[in-house]
mmJSON file of the N, C-alpha and C atoms, coordinates in Angstrom:
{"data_MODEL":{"atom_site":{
"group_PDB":["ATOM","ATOM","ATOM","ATOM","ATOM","ATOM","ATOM","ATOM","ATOM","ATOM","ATOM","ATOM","ATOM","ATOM","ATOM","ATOM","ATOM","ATOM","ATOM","ATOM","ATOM","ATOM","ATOM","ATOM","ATOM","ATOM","ATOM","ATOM","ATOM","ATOM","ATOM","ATOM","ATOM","ATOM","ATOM","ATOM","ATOM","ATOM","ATOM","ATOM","ATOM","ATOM","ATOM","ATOM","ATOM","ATOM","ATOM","ATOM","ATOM","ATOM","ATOM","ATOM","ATOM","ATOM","ATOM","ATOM","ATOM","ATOM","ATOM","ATOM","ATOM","ATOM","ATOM","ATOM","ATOM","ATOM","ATOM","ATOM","ATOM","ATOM","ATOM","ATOM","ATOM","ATOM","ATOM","ATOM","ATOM","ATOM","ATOM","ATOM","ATOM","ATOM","ATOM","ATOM","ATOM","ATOM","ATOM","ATOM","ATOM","ATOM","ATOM","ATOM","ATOM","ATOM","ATOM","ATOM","ATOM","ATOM","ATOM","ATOM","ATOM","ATOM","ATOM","ATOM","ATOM","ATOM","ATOM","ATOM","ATOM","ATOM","ATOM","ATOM","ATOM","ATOM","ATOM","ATOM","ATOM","ATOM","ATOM","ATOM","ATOM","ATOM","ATOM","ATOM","ATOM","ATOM","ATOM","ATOM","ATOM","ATOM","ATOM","ATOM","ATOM","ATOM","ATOM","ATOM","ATOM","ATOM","ATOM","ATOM","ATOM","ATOM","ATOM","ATOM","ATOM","ATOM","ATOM","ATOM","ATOM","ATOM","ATOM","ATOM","ATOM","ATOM","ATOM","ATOM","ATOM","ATOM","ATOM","ATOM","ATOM","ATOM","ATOM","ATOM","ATOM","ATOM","ATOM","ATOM","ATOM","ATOM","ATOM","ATOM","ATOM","ATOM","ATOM","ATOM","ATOM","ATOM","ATOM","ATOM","ATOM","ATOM","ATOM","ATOM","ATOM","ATOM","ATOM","ATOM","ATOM","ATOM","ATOM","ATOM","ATOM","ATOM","ATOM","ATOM","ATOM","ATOM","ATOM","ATOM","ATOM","ATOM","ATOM","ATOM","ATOM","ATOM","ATOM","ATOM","ATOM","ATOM","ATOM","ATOM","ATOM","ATOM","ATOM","ATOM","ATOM","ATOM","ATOM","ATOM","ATOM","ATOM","ATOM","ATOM","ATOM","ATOM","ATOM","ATOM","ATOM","ATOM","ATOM","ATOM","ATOM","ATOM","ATOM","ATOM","ATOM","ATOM","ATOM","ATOM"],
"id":[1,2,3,4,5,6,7,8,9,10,11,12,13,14,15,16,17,18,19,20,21,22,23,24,25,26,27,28,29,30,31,32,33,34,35,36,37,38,39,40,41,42,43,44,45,46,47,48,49,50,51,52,53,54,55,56,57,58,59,60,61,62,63,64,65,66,67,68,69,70,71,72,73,74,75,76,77,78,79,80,81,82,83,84,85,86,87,88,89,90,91,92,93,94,95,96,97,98,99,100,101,102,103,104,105,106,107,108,109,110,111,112,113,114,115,116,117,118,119,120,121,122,123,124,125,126,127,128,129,130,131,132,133,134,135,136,137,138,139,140,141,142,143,144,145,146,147,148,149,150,151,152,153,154,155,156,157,158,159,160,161,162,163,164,165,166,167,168,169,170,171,172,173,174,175,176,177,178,179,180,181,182,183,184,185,186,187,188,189,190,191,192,193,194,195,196,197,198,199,200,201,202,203,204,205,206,207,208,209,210,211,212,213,214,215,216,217,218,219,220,221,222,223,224,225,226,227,228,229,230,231,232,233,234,235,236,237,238,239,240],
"type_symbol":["N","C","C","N","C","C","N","C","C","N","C","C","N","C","C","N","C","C","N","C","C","N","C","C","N","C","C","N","C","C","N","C","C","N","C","C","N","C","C","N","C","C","N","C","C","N","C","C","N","C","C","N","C","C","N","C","C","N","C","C","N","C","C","N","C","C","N","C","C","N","C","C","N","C","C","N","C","C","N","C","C","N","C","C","N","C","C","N","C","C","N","C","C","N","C","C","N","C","C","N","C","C","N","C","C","N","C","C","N","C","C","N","C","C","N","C","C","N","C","C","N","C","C","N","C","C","N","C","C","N","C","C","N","C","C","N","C","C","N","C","C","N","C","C","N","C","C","N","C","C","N","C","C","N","C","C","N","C","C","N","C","C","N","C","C","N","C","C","N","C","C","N","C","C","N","C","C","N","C","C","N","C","C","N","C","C","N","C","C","N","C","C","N","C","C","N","C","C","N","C","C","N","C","C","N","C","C","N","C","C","N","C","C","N","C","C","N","C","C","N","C","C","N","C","C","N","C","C","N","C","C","N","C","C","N","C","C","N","C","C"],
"label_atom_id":["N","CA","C","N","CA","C","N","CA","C","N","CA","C","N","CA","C","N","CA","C","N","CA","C","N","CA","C","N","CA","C","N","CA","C","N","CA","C","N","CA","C","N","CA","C","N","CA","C","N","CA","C","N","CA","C","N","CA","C","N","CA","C","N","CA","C","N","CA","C","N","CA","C","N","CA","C","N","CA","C","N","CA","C","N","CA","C","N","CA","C","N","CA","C","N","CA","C","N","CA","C","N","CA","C","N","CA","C","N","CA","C","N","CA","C","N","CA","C","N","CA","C","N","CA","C","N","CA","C","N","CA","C","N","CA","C","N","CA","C","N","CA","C","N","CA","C","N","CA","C","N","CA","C","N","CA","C","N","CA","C","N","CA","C","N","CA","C","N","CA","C","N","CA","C","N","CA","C","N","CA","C","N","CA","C","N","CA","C","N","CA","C","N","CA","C","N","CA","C","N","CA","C","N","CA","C","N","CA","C","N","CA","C","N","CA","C","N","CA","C","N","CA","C","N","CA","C","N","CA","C","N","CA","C","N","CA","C","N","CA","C","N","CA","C","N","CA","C","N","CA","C","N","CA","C","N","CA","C","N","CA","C","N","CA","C","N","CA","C","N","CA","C","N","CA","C","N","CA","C"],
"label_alt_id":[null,null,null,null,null,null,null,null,null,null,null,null,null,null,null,null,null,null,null,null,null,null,null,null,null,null,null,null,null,null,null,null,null,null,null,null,null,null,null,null,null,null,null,null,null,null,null,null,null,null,null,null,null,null,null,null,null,null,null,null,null,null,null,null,null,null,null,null,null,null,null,null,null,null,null,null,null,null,null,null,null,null,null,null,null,null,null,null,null,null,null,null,null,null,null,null,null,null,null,null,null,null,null,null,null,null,null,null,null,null,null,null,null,null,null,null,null,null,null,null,null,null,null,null,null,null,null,null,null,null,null,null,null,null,null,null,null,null,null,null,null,null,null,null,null,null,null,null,null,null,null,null,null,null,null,null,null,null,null,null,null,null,null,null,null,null,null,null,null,null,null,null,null,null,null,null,null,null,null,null,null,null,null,null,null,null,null,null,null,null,null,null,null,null,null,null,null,null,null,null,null,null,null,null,null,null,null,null,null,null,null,null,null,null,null,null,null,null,null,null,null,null,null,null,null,null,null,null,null,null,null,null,null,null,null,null,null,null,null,null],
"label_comp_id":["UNK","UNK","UNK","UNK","UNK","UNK","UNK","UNK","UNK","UNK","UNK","UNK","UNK","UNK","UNK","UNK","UNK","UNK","UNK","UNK","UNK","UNK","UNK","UNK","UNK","UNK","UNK","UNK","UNK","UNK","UNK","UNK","UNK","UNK","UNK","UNK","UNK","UNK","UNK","UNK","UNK","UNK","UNK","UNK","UNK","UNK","UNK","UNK","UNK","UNK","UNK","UNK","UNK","UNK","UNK","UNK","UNK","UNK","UNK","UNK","UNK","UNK","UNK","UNK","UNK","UNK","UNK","UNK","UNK","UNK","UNK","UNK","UNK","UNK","UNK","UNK","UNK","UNK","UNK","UNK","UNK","UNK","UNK","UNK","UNK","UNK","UNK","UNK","UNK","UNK","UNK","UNK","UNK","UNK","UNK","UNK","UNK","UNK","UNK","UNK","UNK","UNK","UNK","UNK","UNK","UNK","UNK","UNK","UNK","UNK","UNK","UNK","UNK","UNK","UNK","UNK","UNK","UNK","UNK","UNK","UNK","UNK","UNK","UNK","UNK","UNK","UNK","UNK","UNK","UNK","UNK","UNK","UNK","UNK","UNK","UNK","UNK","UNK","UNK","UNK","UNK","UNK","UNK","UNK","UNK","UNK","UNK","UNK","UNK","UNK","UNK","UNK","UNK","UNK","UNK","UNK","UNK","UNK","UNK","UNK","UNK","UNK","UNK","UNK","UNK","UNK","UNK","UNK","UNK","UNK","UNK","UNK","UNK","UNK","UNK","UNK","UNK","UNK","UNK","UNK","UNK","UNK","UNK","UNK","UNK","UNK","UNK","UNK","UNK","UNK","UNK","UNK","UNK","UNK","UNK","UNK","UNK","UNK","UNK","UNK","UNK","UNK","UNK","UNK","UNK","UNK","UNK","UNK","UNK","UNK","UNK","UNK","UNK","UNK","UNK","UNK","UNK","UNK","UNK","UNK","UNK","UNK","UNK","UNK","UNK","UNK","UNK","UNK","UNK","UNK","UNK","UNK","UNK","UNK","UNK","UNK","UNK","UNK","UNK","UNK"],
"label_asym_id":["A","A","A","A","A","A","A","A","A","A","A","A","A","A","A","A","A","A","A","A","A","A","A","A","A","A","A","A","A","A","A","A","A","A","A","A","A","A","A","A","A","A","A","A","A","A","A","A","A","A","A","A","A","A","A","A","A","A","A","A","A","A","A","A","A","A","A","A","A","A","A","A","A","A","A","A","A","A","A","A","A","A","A","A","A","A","A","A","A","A","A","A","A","A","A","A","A","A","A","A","A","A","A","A","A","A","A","A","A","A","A","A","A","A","A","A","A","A","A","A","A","A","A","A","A","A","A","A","A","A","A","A","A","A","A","A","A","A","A","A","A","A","A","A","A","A","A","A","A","A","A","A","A","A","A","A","A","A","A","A","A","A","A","A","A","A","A","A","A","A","A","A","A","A","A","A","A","A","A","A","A","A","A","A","A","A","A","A","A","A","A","A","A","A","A","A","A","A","A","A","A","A","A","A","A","A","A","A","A","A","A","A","A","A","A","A","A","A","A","A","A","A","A","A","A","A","A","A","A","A","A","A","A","A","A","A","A","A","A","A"],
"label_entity_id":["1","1","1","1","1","1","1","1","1","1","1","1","1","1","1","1","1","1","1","1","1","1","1","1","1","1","1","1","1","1","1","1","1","1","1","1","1","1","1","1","1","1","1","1","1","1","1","1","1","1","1","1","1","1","1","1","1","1","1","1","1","1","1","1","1","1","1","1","1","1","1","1","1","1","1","1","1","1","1","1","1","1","1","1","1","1","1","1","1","1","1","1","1","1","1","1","1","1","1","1","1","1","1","1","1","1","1","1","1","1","1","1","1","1","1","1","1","1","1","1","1","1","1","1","1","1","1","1","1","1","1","1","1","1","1","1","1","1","1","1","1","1","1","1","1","1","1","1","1","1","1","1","1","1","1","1","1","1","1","1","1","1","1","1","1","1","1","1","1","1","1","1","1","1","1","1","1","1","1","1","1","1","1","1","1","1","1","1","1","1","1","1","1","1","1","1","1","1","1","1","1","1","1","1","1","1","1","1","1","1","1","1","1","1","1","1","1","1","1","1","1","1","1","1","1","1","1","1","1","1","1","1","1","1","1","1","1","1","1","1"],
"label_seq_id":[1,1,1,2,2,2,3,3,3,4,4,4,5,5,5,6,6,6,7,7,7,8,8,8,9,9,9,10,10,10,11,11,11,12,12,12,13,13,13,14,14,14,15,15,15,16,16,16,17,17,17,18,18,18,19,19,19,20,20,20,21,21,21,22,22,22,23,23,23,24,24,24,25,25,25,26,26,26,27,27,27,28,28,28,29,29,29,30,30,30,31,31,31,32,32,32,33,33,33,34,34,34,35,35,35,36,36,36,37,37,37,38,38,38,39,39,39,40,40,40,41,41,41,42,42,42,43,43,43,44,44,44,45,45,45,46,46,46,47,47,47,48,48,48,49,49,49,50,50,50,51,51,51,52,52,52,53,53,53,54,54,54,55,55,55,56,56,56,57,57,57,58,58,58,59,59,59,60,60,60,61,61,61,62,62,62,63,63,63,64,64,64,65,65,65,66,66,66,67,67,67,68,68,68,69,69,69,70,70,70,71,71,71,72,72,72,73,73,73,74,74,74,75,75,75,76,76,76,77,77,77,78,78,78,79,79,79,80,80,80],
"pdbx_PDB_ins_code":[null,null,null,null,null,null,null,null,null,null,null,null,null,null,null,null,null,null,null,null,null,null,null,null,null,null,null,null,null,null,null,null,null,null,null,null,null,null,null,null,null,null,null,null,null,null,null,null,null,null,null,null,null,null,null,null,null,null,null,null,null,null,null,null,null,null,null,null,null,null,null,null,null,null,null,null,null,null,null,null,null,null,null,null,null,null,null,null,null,null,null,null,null,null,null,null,null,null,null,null,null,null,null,null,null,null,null,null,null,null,null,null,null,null,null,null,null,null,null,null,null,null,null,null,null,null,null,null,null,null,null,null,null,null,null,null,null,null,null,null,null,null,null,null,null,null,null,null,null,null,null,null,null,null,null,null,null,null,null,null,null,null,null,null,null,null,null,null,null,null,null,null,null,null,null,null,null,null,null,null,null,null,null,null,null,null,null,null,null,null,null,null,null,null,null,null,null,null,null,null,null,null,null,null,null,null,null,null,null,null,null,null,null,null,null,null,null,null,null,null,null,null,null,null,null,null,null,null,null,null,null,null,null,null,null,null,null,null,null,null],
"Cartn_x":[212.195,213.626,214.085,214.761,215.617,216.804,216.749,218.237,219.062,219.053,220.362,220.187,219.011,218.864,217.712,217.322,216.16,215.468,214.083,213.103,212.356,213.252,212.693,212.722,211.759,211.552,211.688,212.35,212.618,211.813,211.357,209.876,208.382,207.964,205.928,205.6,204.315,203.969,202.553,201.811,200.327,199.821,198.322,198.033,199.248,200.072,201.052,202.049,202.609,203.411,202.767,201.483,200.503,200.847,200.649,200.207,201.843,202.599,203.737,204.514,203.906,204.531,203.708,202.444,201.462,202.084,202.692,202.996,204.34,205.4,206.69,206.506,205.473,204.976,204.806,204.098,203.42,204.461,205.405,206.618,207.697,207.598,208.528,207.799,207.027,205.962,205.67,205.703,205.699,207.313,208.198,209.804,210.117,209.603,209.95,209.228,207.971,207.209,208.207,208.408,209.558,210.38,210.886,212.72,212.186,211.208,210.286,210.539,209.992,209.202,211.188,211.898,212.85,213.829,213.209,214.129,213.66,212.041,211.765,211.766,212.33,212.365,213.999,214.982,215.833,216.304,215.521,215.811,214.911,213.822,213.387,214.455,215.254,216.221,217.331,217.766,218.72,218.515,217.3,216.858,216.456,216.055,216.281,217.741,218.568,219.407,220.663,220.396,220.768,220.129,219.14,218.228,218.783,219.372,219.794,221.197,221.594,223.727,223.682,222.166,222.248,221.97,221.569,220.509,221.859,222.337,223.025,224.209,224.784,225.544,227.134,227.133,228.807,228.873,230.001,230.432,230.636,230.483,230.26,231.869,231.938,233.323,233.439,233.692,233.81,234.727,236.053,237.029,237.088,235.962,236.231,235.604,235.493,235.444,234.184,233.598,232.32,232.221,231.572,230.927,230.702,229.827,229.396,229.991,231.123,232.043,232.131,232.126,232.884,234.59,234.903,236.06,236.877,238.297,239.128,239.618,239.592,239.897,240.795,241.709,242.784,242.652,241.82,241.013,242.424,242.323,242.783,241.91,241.759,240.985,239.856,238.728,237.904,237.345,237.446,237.083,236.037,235.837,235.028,233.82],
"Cartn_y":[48.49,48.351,47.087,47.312,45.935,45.313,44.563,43.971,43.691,44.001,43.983,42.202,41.243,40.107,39.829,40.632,40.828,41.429,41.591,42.347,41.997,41.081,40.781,42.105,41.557,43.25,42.274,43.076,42.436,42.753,44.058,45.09,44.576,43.708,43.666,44.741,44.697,46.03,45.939,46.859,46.335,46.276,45.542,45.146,44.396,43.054,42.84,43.629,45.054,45.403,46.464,46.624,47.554,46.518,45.199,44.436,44.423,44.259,44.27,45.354,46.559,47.964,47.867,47.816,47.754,46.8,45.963,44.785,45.438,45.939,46.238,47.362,48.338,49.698,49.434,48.363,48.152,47.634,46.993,46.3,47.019,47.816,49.204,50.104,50.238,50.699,50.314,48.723,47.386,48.074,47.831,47.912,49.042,50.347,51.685,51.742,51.379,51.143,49.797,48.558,48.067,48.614,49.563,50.33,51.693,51.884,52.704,52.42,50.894,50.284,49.532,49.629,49.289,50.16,51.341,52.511,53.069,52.711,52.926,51.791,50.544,49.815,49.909,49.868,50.74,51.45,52.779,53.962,53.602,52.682,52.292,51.842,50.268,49.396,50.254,51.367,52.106,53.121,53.336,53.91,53.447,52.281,51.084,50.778,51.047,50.365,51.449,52.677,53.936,54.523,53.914,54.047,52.95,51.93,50.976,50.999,51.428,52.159,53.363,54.45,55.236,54.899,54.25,53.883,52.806,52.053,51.203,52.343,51.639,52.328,52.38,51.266,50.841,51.147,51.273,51.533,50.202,50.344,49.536,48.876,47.511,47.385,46.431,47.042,46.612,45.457,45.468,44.967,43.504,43.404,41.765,40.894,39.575,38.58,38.072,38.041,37.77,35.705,35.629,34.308,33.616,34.203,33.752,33.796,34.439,34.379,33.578,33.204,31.889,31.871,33.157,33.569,33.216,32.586,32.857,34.117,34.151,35.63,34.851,35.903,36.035,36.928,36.641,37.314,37.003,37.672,37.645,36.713,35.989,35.032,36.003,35.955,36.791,37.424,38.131,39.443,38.807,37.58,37.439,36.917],
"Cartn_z":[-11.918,-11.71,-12.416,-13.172,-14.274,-13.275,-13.452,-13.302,-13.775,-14.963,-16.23,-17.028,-16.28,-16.999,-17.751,-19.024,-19.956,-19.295,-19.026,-18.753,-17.271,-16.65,-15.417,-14.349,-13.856,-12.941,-11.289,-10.328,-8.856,-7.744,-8.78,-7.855,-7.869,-7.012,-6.954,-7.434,-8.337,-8.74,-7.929,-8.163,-8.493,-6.978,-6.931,-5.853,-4.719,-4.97,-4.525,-3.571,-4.706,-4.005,-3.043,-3.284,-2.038,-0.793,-0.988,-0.061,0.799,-0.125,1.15,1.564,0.923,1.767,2.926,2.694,3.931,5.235,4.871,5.655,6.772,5.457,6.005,6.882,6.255,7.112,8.243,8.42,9.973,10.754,10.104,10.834,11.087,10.569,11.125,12.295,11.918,12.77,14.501,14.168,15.741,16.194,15.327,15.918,16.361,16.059,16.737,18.073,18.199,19.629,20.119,19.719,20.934,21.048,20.316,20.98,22.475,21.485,22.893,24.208,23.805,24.77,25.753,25.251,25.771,26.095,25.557,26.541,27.732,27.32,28.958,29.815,29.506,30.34,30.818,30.128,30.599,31.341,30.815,32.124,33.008,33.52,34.897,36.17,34.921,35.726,35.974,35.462,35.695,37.069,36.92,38.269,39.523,39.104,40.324,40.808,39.983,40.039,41.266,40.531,41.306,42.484,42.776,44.155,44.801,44.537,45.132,45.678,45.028,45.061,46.288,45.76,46.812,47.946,48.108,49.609,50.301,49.778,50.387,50.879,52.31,53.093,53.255,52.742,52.071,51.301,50.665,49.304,48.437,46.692,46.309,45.694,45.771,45.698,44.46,43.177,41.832,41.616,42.567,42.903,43.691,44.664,45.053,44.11,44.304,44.07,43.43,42.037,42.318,42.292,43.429,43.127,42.414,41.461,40.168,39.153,39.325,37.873,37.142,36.296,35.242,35.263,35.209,35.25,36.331,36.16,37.056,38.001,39.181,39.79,41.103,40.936,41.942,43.077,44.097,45.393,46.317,47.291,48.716,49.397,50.18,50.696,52.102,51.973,52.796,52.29,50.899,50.27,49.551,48.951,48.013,48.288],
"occupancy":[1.0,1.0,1.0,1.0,1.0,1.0,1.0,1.0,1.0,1.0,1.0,1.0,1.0,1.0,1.0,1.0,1.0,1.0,1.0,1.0,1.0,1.0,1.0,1.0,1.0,1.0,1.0,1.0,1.0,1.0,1.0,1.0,1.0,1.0,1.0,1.0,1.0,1.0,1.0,1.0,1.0,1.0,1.0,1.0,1.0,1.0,1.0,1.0,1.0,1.0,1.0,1.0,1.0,1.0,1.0,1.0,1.0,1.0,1.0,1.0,1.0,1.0,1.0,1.0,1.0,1.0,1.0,1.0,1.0,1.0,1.0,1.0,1.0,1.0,1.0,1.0,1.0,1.0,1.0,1.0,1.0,1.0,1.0,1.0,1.0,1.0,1.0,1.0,1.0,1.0,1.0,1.0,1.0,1.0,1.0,1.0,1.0,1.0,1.0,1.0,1.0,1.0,1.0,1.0,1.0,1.0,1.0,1.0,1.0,1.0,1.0,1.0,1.0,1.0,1.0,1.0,1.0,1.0,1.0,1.0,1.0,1.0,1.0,1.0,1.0,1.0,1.0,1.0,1.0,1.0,1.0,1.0,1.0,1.0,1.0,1.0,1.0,1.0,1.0,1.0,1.0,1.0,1.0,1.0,1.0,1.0,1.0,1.0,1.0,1.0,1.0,1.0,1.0,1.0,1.0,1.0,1.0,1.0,1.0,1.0,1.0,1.0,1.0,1.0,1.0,1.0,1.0,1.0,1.0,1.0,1.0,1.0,1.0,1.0,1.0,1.0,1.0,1.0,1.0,1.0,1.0,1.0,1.0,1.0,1.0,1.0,1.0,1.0,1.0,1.0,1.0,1.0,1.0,1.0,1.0,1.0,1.0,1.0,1.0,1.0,1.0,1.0,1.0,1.0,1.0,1.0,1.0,1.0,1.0,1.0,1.0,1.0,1.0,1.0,1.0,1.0,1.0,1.0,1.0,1.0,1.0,1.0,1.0,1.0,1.0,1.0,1.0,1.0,1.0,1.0,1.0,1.0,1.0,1.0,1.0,1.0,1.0,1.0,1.0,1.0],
"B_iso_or_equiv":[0.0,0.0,0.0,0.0,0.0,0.0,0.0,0.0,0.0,0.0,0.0,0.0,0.0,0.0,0.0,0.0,0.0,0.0,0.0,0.0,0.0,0.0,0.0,0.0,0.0,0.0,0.0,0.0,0.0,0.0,0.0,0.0,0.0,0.0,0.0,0.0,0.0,0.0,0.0,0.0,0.0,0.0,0.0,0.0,0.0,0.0,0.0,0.0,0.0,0.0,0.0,0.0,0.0,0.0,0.0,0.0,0.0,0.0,0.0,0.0,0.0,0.0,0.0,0.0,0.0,0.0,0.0,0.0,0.0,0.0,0.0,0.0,0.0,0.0,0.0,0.0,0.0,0.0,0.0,0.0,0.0,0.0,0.0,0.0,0.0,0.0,0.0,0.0,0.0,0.0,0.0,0.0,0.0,0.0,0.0,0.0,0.0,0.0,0.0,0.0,0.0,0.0,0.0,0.0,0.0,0.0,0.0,0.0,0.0,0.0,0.0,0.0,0.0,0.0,0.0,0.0,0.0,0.0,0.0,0.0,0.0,0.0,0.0,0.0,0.0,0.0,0.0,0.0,0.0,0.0,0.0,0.0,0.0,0.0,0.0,0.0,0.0,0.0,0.0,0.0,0.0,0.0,0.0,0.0,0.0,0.0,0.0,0.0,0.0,0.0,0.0,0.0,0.0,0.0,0.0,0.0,0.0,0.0,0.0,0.0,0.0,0.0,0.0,0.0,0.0,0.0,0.0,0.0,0.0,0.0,0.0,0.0,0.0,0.0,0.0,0.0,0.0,0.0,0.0,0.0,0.0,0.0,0.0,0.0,0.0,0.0,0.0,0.0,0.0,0.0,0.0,0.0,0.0,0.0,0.0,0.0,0.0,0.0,0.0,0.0,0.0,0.0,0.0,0.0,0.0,0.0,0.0,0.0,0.0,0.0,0.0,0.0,0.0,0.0,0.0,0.0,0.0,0.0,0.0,0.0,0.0,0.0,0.0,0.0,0.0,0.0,0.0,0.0,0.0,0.0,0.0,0.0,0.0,0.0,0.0,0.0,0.0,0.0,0.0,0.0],
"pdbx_formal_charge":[null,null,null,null,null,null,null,null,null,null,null,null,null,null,null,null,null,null,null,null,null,null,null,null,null,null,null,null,null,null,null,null,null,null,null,null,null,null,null,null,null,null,null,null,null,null,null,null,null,null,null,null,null,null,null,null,null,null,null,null,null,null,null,null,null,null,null,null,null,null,null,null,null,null,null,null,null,null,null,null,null,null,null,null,null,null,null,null,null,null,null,null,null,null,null,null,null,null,null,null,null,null,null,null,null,null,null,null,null,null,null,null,null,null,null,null,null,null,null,null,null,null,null,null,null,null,null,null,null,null,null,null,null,null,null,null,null,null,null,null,null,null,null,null,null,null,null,null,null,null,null,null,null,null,null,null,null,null,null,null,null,null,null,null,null,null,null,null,null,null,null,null,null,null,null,null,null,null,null,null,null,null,null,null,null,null,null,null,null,null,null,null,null,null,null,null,null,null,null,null,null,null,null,null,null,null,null,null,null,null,null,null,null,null,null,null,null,null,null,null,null,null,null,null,null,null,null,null,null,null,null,null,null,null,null,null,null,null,null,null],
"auth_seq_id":[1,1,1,2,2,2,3,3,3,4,4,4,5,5,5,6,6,6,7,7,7,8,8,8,9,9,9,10,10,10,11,11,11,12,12,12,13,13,13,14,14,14,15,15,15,16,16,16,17,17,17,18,18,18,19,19,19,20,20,20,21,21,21,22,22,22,23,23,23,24,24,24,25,25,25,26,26,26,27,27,27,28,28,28,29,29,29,30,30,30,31,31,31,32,32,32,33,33,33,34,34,34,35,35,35,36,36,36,37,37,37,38,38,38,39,39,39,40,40,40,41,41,41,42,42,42,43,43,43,44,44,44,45,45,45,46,46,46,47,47,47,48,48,48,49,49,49,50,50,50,51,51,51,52,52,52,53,53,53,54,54,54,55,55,55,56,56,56,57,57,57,58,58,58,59,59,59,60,60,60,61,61,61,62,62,62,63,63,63,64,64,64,65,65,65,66,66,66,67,67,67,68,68,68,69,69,69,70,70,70,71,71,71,72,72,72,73,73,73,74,74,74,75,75,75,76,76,76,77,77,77,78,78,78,79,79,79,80,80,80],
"auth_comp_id":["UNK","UNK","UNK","UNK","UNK","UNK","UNK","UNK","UNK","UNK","UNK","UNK","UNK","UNK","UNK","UNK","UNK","UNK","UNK","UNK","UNK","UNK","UNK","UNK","UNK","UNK","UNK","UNK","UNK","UNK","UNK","UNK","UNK","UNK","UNK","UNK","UNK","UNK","UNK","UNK","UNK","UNK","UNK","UNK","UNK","UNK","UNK","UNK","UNK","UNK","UNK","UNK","UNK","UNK","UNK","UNK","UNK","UNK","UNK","UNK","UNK","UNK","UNK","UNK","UNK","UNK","UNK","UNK","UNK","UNK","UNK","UNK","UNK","UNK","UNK","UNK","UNK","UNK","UNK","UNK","UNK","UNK","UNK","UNK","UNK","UNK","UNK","UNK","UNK","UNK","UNK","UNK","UNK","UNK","UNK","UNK","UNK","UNK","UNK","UNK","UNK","UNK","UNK","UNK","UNK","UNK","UNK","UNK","UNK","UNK","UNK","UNK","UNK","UNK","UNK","UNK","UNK","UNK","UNK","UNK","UNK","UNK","UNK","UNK","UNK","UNK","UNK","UNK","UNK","UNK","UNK","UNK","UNK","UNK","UNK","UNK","UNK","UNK","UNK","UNK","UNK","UNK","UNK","UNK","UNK","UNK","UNK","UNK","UNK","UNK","UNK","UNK","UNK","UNK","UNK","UNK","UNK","UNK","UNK","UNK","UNK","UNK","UNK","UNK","UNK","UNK","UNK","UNK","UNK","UNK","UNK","UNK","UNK","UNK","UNK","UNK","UNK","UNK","UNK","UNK","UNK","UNK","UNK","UNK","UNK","UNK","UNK","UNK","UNK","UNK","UNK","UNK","UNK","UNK","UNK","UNK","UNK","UNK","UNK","UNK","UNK","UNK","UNK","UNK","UNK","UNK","UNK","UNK","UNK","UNK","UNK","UNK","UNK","UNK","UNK","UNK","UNK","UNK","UNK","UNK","UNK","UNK","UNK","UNK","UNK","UNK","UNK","UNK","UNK","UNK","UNK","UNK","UNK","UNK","UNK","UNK","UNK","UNK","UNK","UNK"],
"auth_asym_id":["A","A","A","A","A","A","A","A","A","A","A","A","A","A","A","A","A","A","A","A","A","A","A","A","A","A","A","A","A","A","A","A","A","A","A","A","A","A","A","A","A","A","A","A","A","A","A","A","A","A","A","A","A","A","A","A","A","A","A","A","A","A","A","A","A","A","A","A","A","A","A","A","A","A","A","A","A","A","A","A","A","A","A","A","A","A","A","A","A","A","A","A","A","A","A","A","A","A","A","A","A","A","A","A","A","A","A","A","A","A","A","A","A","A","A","A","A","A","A","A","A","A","A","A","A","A","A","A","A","A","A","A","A","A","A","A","A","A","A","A","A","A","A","A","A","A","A","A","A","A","A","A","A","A","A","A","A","A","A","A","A","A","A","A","A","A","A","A","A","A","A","A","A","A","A","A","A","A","A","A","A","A","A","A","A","A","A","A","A","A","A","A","A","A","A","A","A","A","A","A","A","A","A","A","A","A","A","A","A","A","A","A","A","A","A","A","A","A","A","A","A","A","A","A","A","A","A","A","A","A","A","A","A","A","A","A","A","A","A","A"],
"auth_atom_id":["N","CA","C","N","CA","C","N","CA","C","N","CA","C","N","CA","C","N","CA","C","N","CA","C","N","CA","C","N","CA","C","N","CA","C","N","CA","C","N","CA","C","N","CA","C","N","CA","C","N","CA","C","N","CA","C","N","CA","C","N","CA","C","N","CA","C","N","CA","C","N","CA","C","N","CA","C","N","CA","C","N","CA","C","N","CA","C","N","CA","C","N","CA","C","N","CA","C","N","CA","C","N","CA","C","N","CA","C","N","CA","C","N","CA","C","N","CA","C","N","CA","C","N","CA","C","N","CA","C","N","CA","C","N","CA","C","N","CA","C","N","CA","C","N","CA","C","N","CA","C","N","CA","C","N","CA","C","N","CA","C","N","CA","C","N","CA","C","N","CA","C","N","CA","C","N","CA","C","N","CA","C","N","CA","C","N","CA","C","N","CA","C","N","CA","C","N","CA","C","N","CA","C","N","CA","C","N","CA","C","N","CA","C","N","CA","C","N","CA","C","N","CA","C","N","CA","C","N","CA","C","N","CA","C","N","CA","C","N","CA","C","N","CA","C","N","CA","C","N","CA","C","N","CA","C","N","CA","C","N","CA","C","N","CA","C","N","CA","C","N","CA","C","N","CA","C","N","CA","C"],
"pdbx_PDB_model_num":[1,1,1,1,1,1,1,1,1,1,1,1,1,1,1,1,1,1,1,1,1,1,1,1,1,1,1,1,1,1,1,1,1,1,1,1,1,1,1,1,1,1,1,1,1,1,1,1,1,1,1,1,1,1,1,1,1,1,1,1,1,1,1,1,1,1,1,1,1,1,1,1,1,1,1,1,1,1,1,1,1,1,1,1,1,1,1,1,1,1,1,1,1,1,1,1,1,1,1,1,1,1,1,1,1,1,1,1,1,1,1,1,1,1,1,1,1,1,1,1,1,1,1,1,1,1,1,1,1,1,1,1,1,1,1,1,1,1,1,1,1,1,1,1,1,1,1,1,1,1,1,1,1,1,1,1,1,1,1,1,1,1,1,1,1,1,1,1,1,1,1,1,1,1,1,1,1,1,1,1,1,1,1,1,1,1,1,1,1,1,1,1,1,1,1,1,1,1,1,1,1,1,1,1,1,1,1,1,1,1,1,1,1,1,1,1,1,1,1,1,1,1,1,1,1,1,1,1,1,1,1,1,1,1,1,1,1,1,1,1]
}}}
């Protein structure tokens, strides 16, 4: 592959460019097993998370106050 500046080539040929397909192969390779590996971690916490919503006996109230906010929130006093 030229690059339009004399005869320089941008492509490893040779042993070289064996050496870093091999490299990138495997690194594509690692990154599809972590996306794996993070969808099933995922759909675990999601199911924890829905065993937890179900089981609890109140309803869940999206609406009060959280504690921890950073955010300013305009609560009713008691709710939060």
């Amino acid at each position: 592959m030229s690059c339009g500046i004399g005869d320089t080539q941008l492509e490893p040929t040779g042993r070289d460019g064996d050496r870093i397909n091999a490299v990138l192969a495997a690194a594509g390779y690692n990154f599809s097993l972590l996306l794996r590996w993070f969808e099933e971690l995922l759909r675990v916490l999601s199911l924890i998370l829905c065993h937890a919503l179900l089981a609890k006996k109140t309803p869940l109230h999206l609406t009060r106050c959280a504690k921890l906010s950073s955010r300013p929130t305009h609560c009713r006093p008691g709710l939060g």
